[in-house]
PyMOL CGO cylinders between C-alpha atoms (Angstrom):
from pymol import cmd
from pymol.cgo import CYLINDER

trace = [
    CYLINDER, 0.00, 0.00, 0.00, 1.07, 3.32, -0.91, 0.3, 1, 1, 1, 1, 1, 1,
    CYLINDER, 1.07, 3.32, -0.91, -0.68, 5.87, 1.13, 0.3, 1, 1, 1, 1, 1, 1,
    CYLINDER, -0.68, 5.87, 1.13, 0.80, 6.28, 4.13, 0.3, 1, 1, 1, 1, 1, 1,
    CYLINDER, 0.80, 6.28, 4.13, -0.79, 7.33, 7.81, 0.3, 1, 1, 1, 1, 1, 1,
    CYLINDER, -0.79, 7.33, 7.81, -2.05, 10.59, 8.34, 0.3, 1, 1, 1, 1, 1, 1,
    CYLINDER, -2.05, 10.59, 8.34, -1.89, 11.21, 4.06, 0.3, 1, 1, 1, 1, 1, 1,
    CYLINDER, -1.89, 11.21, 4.06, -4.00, 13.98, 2.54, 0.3, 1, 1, 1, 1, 1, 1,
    CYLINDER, -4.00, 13.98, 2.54, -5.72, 13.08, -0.92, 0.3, 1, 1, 1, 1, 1, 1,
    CYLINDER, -5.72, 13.08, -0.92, -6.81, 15.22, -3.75, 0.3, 1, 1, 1, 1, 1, 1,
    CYLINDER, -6.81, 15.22, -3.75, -8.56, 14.51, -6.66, 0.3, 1, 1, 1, 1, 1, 1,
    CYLINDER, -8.56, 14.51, -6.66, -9.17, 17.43, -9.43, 0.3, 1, 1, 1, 1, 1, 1,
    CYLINDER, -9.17, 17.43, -9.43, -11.15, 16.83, -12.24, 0.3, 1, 1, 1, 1, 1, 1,
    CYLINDER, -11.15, 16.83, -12.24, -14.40, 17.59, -13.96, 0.3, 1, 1, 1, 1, 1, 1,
    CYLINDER, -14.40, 17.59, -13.96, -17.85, 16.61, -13.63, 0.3, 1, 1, 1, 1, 1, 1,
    CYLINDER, -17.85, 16.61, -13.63, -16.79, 12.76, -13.40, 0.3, 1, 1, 1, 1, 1, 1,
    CYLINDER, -16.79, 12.76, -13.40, -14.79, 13.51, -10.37, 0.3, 1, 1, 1, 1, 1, 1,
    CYLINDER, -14.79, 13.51, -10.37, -17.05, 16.25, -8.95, 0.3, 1, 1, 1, 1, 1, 1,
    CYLINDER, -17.05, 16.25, -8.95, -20.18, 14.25, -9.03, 0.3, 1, 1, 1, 1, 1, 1,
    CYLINDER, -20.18, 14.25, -9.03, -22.32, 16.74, -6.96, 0.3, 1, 1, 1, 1, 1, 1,
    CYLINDER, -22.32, 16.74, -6.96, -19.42, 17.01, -4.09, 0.3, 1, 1, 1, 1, 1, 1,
    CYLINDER, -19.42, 17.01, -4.09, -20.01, 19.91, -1.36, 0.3, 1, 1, 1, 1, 1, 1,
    CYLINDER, -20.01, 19.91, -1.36, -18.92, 23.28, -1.65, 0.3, 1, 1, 1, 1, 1, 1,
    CYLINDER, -18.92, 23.28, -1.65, -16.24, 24.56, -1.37, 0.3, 1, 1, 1, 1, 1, 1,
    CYLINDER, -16.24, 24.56, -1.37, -14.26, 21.91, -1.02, 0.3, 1, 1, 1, 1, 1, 1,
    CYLINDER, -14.26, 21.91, -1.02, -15.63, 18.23, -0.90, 0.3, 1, 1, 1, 1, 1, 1,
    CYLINDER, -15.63, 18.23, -0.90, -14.26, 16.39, 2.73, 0.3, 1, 1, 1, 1, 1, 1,
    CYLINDER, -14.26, 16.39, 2.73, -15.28, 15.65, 6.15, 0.3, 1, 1, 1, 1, 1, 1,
    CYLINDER, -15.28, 15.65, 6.15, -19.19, 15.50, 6.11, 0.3, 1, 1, 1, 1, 1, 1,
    CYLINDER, -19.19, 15.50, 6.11, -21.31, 12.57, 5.15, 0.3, 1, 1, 1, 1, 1, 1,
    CYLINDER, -21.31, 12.57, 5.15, -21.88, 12.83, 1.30, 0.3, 1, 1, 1, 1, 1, 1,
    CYLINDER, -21.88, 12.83, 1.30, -19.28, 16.02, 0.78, 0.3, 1, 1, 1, 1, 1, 1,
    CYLINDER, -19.28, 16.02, 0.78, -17.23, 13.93, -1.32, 0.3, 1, 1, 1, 1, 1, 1,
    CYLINDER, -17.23, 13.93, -1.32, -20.26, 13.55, -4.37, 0.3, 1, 1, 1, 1, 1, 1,
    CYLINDER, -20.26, 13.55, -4.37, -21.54, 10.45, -5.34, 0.3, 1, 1, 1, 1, 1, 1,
    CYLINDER, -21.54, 10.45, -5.34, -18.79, 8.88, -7.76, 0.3, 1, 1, 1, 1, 1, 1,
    CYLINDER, -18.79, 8.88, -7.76, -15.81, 7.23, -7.70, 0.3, 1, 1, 1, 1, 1, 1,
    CYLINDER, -15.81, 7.23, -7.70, -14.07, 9.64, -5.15, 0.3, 1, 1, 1, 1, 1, 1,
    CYLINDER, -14.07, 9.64, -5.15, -16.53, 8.59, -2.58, 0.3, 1, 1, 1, 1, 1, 1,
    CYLINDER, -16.53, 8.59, -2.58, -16.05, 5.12, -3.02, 0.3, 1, 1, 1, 1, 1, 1,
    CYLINDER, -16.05, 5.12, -3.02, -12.41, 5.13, -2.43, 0.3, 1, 1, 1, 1, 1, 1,
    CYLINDER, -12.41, 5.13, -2.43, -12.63, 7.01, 0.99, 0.3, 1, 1, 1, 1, 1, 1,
    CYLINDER, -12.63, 7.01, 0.99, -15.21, 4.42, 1.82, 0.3, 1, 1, 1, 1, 1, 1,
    CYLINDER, -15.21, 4.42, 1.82, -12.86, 1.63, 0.81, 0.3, 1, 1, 1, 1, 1, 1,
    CYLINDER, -12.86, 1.63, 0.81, -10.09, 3.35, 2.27, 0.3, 1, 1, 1, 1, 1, 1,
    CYLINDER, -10.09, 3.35, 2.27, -11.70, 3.89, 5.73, 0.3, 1, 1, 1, 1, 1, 1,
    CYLINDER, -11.70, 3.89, 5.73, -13.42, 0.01, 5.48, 0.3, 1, 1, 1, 1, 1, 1,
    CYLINDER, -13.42, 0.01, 5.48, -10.07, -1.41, 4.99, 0.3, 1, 1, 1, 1, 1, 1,
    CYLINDER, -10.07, -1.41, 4.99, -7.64, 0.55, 6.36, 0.3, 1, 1, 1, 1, 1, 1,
    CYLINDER, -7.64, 0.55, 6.36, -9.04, 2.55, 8.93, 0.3, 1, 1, 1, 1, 1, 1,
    CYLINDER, -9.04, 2.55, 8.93, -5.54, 2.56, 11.06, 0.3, 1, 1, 1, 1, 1, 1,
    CYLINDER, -5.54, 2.56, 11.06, -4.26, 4.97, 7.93, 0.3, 1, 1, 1, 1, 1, 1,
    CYLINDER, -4.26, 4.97, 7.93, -6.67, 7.60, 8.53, 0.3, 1, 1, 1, 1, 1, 1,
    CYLINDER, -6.67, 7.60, 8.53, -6.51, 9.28, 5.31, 0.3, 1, 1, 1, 1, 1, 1,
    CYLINDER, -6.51, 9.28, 5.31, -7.81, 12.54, 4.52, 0.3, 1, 1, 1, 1, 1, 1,
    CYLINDER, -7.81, 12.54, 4.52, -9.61, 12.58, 0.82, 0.3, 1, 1, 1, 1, 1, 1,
    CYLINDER, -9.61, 12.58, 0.82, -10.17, 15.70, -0.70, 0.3, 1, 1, 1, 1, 1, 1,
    CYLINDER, -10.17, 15.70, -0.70, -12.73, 16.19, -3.92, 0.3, 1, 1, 1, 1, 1, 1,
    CYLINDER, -12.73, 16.19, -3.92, -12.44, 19.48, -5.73, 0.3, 1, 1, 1, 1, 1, 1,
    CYLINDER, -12.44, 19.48, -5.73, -13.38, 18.34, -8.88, 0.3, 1, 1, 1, 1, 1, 1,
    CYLINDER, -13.38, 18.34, -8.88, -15.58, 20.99, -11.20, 0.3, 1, 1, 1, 1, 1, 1,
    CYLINDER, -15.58, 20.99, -11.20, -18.37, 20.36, -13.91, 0.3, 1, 1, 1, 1, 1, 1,
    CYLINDER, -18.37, 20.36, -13.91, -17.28, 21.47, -17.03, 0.3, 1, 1, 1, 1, 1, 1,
    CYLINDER, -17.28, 21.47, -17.03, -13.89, 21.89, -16.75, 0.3, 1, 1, 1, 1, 1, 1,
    CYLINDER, -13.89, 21.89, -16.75, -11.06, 21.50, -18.67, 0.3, 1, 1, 1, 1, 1, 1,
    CYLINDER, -11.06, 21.50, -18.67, -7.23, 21.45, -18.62, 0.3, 1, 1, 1, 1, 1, 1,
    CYLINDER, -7.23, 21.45, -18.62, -6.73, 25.55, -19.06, 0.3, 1, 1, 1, 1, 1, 1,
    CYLINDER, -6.73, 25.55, -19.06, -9.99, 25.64, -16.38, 0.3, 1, 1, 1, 1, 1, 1,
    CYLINDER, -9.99, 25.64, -16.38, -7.56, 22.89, -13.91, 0.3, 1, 1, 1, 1, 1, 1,
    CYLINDER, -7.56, 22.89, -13.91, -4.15, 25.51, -14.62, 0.3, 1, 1, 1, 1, 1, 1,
    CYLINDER, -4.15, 25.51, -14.62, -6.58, 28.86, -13.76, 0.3, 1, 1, 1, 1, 1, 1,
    CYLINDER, -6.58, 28.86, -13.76, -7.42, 27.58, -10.23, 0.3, 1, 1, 1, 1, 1, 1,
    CYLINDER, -7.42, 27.58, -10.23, -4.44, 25.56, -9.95, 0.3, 1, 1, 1, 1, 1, 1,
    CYLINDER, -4.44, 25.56, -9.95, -3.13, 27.60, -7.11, 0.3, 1, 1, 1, 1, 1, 1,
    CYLINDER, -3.13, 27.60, -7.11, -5.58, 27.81, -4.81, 0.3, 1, 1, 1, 1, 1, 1,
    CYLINDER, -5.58, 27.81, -4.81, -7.04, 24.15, -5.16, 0.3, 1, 1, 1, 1, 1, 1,
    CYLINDER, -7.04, 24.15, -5.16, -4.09, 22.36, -5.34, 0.3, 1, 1, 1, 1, 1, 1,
    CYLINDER, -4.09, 22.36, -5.34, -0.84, 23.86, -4.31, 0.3, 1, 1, 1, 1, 1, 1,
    CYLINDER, -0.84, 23.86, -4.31, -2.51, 25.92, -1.19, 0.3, 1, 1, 1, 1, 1, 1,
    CYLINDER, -2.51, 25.92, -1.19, -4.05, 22.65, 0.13, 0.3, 1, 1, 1, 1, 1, 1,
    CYLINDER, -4.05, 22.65, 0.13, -0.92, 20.98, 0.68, 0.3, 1, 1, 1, 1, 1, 1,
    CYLINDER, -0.92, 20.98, 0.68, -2.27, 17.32, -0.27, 0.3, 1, 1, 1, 1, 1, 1,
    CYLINDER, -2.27, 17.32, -0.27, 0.66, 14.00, 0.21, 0.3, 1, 1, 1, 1, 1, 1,
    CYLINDER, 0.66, 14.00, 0.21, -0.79, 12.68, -3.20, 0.3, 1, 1, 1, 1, 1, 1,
    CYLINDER, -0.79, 12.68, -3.20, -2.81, 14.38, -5.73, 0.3, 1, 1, 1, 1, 1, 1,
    CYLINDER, -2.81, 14.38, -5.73, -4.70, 12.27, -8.75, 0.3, 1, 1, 1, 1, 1, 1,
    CYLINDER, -4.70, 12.27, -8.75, -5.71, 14.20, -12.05, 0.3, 1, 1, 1, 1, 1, 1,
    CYLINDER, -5.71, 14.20, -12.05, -8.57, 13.06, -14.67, 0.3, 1, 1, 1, 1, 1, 1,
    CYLINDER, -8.57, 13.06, -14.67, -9.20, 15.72, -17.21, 0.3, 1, 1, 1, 1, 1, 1,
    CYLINDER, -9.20, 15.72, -17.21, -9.47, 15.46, -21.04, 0.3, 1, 1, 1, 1, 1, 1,
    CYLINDER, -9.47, 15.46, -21.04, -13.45, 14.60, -20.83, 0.3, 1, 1, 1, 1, 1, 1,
    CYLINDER, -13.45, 14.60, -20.83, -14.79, 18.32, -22.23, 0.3, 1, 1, 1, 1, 1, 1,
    CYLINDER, -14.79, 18.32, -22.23, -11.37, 19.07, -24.00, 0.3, 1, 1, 1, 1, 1, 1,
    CYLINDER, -11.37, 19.07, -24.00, -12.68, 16.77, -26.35, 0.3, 1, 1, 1, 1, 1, 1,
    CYLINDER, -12.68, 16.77, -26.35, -16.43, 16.34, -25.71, 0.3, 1, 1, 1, 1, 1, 1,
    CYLINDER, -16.43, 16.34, -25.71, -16.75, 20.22, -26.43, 0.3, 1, 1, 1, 1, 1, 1,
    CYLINDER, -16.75, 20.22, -26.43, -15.03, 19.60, -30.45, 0.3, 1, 1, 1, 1, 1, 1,
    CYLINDER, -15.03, 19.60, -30.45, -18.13, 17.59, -30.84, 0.3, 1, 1, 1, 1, 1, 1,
    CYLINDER, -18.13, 17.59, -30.84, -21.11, 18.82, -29.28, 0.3, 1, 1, 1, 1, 1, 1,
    CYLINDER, -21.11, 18.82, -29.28, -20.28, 22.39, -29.70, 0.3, 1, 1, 1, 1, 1, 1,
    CYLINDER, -20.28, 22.39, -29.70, -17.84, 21.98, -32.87, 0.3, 1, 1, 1, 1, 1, 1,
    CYLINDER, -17.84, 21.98, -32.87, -18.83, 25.71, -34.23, 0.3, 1, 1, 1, 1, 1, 1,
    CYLINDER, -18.83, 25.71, -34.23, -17.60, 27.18, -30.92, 0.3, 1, 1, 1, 1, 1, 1,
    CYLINDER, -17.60, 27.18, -30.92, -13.87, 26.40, -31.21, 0.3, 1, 1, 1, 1, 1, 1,
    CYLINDER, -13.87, 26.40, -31.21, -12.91, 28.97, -28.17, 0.3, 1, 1, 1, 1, 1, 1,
    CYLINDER, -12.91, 28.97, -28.17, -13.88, 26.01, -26.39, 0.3, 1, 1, 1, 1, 1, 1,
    CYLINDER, -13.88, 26.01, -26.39, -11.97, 23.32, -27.57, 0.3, 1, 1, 1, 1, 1, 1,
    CYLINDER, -11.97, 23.32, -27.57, -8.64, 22.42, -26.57, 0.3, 1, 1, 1, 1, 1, 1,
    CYLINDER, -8.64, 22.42, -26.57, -7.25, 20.26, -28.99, 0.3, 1, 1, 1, 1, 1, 1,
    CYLINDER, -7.25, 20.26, -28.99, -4.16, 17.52, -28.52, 0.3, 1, 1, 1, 1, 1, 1,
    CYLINDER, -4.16, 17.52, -28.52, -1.09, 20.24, -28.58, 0.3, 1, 1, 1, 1, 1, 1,
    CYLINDER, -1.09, 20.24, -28.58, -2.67, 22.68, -26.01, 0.3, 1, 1, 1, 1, 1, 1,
    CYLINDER, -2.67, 22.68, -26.01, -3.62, 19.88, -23.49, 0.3, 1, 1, 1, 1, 1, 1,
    CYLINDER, -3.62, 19.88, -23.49, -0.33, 18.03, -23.63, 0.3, 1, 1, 1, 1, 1, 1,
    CYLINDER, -0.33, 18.03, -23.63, 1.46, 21.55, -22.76, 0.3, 1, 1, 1, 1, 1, 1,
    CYLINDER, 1.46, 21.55, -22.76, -0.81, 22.32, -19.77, 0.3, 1, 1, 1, 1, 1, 1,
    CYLINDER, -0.81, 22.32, -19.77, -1.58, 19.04, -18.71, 0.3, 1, 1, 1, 1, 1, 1,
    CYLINDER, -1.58, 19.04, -18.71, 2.60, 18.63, -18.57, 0.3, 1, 1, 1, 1, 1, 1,
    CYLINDER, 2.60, 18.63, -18.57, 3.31, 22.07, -17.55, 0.3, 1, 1, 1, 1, 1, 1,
    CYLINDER, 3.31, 22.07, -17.55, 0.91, 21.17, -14.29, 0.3, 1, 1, 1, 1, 1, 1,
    CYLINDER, 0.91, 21.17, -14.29, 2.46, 17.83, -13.34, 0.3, 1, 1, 1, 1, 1, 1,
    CYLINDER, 2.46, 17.83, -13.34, 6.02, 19.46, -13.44, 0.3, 1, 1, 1, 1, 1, 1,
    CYLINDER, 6.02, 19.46, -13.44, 4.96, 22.32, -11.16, 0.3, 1, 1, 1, 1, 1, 1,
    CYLINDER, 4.96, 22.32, -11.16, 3.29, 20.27, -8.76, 0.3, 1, 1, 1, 1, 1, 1,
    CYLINDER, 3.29, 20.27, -8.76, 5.65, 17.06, -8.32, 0.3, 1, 1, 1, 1, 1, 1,
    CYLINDER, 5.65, 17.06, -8.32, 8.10, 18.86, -6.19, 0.3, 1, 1, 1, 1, 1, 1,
    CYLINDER, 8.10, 18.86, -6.19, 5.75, 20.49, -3.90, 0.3, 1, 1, 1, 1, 1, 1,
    CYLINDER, 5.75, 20.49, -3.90, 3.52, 16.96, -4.14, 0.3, 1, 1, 1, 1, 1, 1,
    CYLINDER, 3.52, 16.96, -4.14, 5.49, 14.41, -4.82, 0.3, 1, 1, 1, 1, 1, 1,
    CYLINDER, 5.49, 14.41, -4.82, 2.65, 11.77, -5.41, 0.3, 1, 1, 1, 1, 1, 1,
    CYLINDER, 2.65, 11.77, -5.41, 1.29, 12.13, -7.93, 0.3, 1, 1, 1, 1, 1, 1,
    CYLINDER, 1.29, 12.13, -7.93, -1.24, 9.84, -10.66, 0.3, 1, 1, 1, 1, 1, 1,
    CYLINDER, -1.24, 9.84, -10.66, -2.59, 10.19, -13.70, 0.3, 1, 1, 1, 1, 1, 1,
    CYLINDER, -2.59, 10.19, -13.70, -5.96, 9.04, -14.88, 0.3, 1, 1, 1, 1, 1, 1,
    CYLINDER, -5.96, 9.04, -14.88, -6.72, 8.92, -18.66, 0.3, 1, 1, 1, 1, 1, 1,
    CYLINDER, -6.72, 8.92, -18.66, -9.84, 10.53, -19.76, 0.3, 1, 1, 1, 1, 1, 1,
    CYLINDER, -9.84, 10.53, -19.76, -12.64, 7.97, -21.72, 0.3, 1, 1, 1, 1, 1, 1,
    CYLINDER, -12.64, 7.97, -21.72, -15.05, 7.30, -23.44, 0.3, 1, 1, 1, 1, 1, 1,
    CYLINDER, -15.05, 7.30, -23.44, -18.02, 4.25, -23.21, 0.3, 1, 1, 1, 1, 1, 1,
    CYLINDER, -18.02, 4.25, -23.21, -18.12, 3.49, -26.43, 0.3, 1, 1, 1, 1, 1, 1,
    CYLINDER, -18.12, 3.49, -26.43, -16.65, 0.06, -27.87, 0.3, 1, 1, 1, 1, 1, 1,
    CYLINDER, -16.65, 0.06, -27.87, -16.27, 0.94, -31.58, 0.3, 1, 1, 1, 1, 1, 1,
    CYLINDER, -16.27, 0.94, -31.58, -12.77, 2.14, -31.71, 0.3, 1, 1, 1, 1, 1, 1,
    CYLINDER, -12.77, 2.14, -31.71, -13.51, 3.90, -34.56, 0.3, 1, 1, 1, 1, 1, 1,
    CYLINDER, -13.51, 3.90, -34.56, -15.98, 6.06, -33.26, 0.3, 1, 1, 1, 1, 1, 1,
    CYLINDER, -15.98, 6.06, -33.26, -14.65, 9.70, -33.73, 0.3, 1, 1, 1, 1, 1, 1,
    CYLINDER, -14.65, 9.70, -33.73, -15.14, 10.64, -30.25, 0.3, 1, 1, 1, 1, 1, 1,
    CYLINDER, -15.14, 10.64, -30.25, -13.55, 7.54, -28.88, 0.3, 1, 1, 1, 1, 1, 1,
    CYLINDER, -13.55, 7.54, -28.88, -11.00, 7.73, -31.73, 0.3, 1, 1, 1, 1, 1, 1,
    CYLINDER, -11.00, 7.73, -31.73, -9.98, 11.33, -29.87, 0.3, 1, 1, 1, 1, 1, 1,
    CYLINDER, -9.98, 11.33, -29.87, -10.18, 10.22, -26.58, 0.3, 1, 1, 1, 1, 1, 1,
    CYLINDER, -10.18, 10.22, -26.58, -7.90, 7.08, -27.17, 0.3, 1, 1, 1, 1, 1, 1,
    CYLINDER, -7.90, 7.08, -27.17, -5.41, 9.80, -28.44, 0.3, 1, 1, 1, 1, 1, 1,
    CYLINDER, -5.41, 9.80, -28.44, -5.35, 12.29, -25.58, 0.3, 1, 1, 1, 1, 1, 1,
    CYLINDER, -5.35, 12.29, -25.58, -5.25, 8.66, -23.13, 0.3, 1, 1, 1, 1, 1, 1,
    CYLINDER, -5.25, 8.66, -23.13, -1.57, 8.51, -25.08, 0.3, 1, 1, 1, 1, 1, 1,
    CYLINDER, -1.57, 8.51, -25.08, -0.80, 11.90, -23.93, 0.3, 1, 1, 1, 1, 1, 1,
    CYLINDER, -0.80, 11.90, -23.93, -1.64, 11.05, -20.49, 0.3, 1, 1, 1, 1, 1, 1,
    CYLINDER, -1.64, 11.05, -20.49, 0.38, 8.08, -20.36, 0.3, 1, 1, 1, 1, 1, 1,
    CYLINDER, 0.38, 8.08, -20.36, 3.35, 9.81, -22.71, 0.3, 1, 1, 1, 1, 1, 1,
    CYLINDER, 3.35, 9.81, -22.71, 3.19, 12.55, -19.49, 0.3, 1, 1, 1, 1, 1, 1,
    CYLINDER, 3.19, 12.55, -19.49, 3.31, 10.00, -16.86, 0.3, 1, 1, 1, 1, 1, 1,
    CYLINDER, 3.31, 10.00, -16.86, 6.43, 7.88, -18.61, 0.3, 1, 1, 1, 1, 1, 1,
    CYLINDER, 6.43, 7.88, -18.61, 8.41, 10.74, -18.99, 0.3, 1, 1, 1, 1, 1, 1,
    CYLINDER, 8.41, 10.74, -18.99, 7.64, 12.65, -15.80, 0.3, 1, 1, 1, 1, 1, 1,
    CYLINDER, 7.64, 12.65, -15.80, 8.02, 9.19, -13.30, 0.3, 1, 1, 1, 1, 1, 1,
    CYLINDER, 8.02, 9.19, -13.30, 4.11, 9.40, -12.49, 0.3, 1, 1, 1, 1, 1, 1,
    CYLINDER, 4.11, 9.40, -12.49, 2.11, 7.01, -11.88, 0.3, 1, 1, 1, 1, 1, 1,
    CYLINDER, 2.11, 7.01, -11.88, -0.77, 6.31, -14.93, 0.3, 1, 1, 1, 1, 1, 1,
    CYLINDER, -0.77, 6.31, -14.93, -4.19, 4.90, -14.67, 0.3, 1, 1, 1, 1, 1, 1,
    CYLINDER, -4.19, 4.90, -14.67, -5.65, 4.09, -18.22, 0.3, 1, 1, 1, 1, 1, 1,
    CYLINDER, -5.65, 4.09, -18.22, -9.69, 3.84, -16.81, 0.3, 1, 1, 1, 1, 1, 1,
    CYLINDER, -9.69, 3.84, -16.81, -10.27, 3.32, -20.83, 0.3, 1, 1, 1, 1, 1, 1,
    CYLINDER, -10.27, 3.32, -20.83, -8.29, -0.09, -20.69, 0.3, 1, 1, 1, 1, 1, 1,
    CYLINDER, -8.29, -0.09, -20.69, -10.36, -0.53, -17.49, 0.3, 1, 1, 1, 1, 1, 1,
    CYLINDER, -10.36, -0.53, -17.49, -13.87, 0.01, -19.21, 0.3, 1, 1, 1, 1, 1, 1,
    CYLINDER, -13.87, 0.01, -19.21, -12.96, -1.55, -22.58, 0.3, 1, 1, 1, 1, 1, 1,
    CYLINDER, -12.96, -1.55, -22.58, -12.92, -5.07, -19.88, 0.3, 1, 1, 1, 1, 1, 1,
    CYLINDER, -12.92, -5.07, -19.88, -16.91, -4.51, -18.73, 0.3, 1, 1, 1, 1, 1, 1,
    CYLINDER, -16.91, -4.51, -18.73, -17.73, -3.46, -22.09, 0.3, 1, 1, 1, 1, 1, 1,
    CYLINDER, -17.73, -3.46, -22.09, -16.85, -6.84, -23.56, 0.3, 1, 1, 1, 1, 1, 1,
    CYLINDER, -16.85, -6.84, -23.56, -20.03, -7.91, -21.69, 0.3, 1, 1, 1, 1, 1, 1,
    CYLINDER, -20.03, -7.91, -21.69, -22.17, -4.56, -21.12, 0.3, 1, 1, 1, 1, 1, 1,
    CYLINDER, -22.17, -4.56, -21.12, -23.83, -2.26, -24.00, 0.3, 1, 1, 1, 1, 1, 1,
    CYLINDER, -23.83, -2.26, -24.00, -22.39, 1.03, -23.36, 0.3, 1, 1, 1, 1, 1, 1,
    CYLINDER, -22.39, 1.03, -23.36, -24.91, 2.80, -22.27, 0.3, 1, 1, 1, 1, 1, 1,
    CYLINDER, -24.91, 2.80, -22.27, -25.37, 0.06, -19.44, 0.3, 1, 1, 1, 1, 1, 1,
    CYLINDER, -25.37, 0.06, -19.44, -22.34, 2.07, -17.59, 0.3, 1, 1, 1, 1, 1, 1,
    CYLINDER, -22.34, 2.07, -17.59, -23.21, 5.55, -19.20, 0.3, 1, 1, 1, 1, 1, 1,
    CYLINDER, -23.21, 5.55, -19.20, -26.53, 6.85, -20.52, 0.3, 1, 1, 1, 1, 1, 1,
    CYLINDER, -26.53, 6.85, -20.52, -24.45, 9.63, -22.46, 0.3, 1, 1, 1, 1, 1, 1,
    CYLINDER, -24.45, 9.63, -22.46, -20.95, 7.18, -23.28, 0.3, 1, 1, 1, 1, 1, 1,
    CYLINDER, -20.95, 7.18, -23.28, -19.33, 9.94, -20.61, 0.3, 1, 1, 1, 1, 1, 1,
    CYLINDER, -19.33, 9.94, -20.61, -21.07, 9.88, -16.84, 0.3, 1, 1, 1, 1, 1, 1,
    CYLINDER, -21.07, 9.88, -16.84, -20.81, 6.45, -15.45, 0.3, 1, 1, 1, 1, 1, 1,
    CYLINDER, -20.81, 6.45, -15.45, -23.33, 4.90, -13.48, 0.3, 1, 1, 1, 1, 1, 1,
    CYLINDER, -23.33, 4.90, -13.48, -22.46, 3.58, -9.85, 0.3, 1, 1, 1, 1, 1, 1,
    CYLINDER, -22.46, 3.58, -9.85, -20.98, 0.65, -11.75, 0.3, 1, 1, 1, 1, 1, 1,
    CYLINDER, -20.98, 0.65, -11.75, -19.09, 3.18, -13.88, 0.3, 1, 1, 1, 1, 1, 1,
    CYLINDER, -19.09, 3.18, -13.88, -17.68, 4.47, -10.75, 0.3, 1, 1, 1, 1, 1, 1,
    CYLINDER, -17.68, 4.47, -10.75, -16.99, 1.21, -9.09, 0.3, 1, 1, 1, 1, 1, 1,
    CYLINDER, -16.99, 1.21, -9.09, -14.53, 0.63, -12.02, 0.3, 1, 1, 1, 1, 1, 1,
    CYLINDER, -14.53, 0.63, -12.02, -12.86, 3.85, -11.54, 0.3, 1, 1, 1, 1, 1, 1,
    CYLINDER, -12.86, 3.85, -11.54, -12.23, 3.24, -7.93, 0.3, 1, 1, 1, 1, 1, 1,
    CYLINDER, -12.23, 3.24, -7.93, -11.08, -0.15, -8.73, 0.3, 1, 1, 1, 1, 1, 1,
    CYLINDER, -11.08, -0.15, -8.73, -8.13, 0.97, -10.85, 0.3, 1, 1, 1, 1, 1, 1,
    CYLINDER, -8.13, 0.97, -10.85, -7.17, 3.91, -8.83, 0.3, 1, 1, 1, 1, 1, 1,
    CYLINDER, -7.17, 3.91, -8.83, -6.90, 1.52, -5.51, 0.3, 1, 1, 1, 1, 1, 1,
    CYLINDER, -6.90, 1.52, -5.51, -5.24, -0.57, -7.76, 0.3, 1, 1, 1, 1, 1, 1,
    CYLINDER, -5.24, -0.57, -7.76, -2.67, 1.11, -8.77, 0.3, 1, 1, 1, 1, 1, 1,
    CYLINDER, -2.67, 1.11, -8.77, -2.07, 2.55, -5.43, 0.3, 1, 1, 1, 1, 1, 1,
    CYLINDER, -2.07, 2.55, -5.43, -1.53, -1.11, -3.78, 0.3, 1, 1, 1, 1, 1, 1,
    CYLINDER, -1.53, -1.11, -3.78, -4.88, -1.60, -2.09, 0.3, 1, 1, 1, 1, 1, 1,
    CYLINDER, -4.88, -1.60, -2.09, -5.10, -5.36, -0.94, 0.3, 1, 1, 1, 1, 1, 1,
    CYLINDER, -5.10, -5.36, -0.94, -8.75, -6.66, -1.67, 0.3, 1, 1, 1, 1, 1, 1,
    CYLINDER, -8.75, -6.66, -1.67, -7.99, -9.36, 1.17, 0.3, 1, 1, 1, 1, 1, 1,
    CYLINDER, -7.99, -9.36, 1.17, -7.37, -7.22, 4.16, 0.3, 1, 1, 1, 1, 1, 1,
    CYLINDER, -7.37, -7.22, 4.16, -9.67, -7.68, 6.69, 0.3, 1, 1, 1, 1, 1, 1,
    CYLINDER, -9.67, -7.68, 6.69, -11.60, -10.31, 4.55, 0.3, 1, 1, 1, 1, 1, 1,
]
cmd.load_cgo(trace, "trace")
């Protein structure tokens, strides 16, 4: 395991990570951590290793993207002091060149994203140390979908980031593409980009994962 005693954890994101968490910050009282995948792994943290006592923090924000993550970078991540800090962005960088793909002032295609995304994790590893990175996805199993076809690529970034920066990488689209062998996408996602509970159960699962949780402790 990982985390140590006494750790402080952050997780920054959009709407996938925010998942209706309190305000200002999501910690401490019963539901301020939303309803998602953050959640769960404070629950499994506390269920399993209670003797660690560590502190999860959610200030993930609907909407956002990378340049929205670097504006409020400061106050939300470096002034809060966290042991370990996990990033998923990418979701709207891409979603937004789709949906919206007249309004271009809101995309923020492959080049920009790498810069900030990399420009962030070498700012903050010094002052954090811990950090991991967690692709962005999409529920879709045609690979050849245009959105997924996207998404796949700015996953690379993510991981190309995390080799070359010593970070540790989550890759939640390998993680999905495993249920969605079995499951119809919108099974974990009504809109291929908000998971259900089950959704959310997967991204806890590979974050704990990669973070040395033991399944059997306790059992």
């Amino acid at each position: 395991m990982l985390l140590k005693k006494g750790q402080k954890l952050l997780f920054i994101g959009d709407s996938i990570t925010d998942c209706e968490r309190a305000r200002p910050a999501g910690e401490g009282l019963f539901g301020a951590l939303g309803k998602g995948y953050v959640s769960l792994v404070d629950a499994l943290l506390q269920a399993v290793y209670p003797e660690l006592g560590i502190r999860v923090v959610n200030v993930g924000n609907s909407g956002n993207t990378v340049l929205d993550l670097q504006a409020r970078w400061q106050e939300d991540v470096i002034d809060r002091k966290p042991d370990w800090l996990s990033i998923m962005i990418g979701t709207n960088d891409v979603w937004r060149q789709y949906d919206t793909p007249f309004i271009t002032e809101w995309h923020v295609y492959a080049d920009k994203y790498e810069a900030t995304l990399r420009a962030l994790v070498e700012q903050t590893k010094p002052v954090v140390g811990n950090l991991v990175l967690m692709t962005p996805f999409y529920l879709e199993s045609n690979e050849q979908d245009a959105m997924r076809r996207t998404m796949d690529e700015y996953g690379t970034i993510v991981k190309k980031i995390a080799e070359e920066t010593g970070t540790l990488f989550v890759d939640t689209q390998a993680a999905f593409n495993k249920v969605l062998k079995e499951l119809y996408a919108a099974t974990l996602a009504w809109d291929r980009v908000h998971p259900s509970q089950a959704g959310h159960v997967v991204l806890a699962r590979a974050f704990l994962n990669k973070v040395g949780f033991d399944w059997t402790k306790n059992g």
